[in-house]
N, C-alpha and C positions, 0 to 999 in steps of 0.2 A: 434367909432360906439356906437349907443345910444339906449338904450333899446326904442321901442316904447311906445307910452302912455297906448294904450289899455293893454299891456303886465305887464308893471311898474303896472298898477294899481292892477291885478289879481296878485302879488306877498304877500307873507306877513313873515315879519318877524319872526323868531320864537322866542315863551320870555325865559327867562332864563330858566323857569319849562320845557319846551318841548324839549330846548337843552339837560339838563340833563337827563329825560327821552330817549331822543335819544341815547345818547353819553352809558347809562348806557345800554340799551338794544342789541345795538352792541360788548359792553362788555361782558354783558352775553352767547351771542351769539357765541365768539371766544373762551372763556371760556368751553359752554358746547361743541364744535367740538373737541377743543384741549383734553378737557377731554375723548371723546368718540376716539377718533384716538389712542389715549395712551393705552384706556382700550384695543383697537382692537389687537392693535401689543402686548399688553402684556401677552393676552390670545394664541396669535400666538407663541410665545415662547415658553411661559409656555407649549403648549400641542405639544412641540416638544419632540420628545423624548430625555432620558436623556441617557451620555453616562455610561460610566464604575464606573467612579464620581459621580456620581449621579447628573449631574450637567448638563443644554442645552448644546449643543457645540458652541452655538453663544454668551453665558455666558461666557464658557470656556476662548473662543479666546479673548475675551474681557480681562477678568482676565491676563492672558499671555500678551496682549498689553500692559495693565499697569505694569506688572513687569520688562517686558525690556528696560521702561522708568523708572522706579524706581530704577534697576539696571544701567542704563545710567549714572546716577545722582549721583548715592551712593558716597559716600566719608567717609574712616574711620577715620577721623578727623572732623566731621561732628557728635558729643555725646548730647546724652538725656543731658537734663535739670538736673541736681543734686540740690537737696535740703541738710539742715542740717540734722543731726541725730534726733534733738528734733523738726523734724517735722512730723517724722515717726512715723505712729501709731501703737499703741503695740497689737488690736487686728486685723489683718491680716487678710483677706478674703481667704477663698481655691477657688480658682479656680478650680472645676474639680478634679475628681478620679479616673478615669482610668487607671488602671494598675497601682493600689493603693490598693489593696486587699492583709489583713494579714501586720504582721508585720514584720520589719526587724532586723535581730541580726547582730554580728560581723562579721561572716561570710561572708558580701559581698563583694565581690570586683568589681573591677572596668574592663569588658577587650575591648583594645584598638585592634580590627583588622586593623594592619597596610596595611596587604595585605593579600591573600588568603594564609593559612597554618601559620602566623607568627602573634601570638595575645601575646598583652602586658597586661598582668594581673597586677592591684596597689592595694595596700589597701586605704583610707582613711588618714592613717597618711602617706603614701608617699606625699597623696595631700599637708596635711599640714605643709608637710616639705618644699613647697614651698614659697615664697611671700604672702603673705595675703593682698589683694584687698577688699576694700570698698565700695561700691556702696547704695547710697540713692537718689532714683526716683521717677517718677511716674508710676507704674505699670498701665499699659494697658490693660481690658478687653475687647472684642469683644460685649461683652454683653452689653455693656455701662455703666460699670462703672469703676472707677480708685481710685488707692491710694496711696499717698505715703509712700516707703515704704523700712525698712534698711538689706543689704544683705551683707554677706563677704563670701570668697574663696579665689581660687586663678584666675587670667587670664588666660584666655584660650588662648593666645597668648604665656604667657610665659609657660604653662605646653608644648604645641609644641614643642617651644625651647627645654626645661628641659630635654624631655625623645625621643629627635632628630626624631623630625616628621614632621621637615623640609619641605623634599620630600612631604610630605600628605599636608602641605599648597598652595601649588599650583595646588592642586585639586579644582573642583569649589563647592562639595557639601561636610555636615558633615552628617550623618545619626545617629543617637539616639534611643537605646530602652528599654524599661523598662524590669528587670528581668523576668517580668511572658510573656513577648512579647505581651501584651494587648494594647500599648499605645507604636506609634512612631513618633518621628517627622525628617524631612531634613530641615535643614538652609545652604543658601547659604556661601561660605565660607568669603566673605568679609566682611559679616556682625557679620560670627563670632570673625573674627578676628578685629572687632573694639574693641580699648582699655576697654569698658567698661563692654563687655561678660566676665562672669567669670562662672568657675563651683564652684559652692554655699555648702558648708557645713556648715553656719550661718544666723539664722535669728534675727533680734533686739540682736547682740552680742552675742546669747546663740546655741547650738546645732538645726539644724531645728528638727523641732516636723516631726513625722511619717504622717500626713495629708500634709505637706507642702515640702513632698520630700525626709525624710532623706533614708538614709544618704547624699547622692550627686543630687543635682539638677543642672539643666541650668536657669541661667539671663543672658536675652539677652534684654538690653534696647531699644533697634530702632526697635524690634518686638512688636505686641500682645501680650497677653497672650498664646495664644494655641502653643505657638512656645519654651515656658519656658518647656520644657521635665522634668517633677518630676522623683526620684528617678533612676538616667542612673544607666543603668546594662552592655550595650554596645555601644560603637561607633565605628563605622566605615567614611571612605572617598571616596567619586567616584565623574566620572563627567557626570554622570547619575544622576539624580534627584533621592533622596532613597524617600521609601515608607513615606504618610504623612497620620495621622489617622484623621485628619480631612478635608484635602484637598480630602479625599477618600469622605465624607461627602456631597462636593459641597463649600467647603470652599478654602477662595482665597488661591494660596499654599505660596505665599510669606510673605505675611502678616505684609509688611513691617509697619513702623509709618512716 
């Protein structure tokens, strides 16, 4: 079938300048709808109310979706990146002070509620009577920045073993809190029991400084930062999610890498 004549003539090509004006104006076009649809649902949200978290609930479920595909996945053979020692920088970012206030003496110990009535009190040098673990990474902030960075302890795997807390590894959560109860964290337990968690009483080879945890901190490499718990006063185990100070925030609670 053939375009008629009178038809073919009333036609006209368009030049390259009026394609692109076209083609660019259409652009624009799907550009500012798509922009304006985004803005609509994000204010929709936004002025949802927040729950107990301070956080939407369609944020929430969101959050949770990605954890039990992160969880899915996880594998404890599955370790952060290690770098050498001489790439680790000697001055160390603090991440955060919460339940960092005043200093700490001899005096502290460490206590382990095994279960309700039966708490496992250590000192510091029981820790270091165990294995001493290494670990040089890249530290992960949520804030957007990172560094690599050099830690020792011992494994939080073998301290379980060491002082038969066996039973408590087949718990799914570990719950953490700092002596003034200002600052706590819950890490799931596979992730602490990957080989490269250790509870930290060394930073760059020397005692950690009082800003950075001491006496006893948490490295936990396939986390963030906000999951590194400075100076533990207590742990506990459940398979109940324990209280998290900044997943209370609006913050994702897993916070896996």
């Amino acid at each position: 079938m053939t375009t008629p004549p009178n038809i073919k003539k009333g036609l006209k090509k368009r030049t390259v300048e009026q394609e692109i004006k076209c083609r660019t104006f259409i652009s624009f076009s799907v550009f500012f709808l798509c922009l304006t649809l985004g803005g609509v649902l994000f204010f929709k949200i936004y002025n949802q109310p927040q729950n107990e978290d301070n956080l939407q609930p369609i944020l929430r479920k969101g959050l949770r979706a990605n954890e039990k595909l992160l969880s899915l996945f996880f594998s404890k053979k599955r370790e952060a990146k290690s770098f050498k020692k001489s790439d680790a920088v000697t001055k160390v970012r603090v991440n955060g002070d919460v339940g960092m206030d005043g200093n700490l003496d001899t005096t502290w110990r460490l206590k382990i509620a095994r279960k309700p009535g039966d708490t496992l009190v250590l000192t510091l040098n029981d820790l270091k009577a165990l294995p001493k673990t290494e670990i040089v990474f890249d530290f992960k902030c949520v804030e957007g920045w990172s560094q690599v960075t050099w830690w020792g302890g011992v494994r939080f795997s073998d301290f379980m073993e060491k002082y038969n807390l066996v039973p408590q590894m087949g718990m799914k959560y570990v719950g953490m809190i700092t002596p003034d109860e200002a600052y706590y964290v819950g890490n799931d337990m596979p992730s602490m029991l990957q080989p490269q968690t250790i509870l930290c009483y060394e930073m760059n080879g020397k005692p950690l400084p009082q800003d950075q945890g001491y006496p006893l901190r948490l490295i936990i490499p396939v986390k963030y930062g906000i999951k590194h718990l400075k100076r533990i006063g207590v742990m506990y185990f459940s398979n109940e999610k324990p209280k998290d100070y900044w997943a209370e925030q609006g913050y994702d609670y897993f916070a896996g890498l």
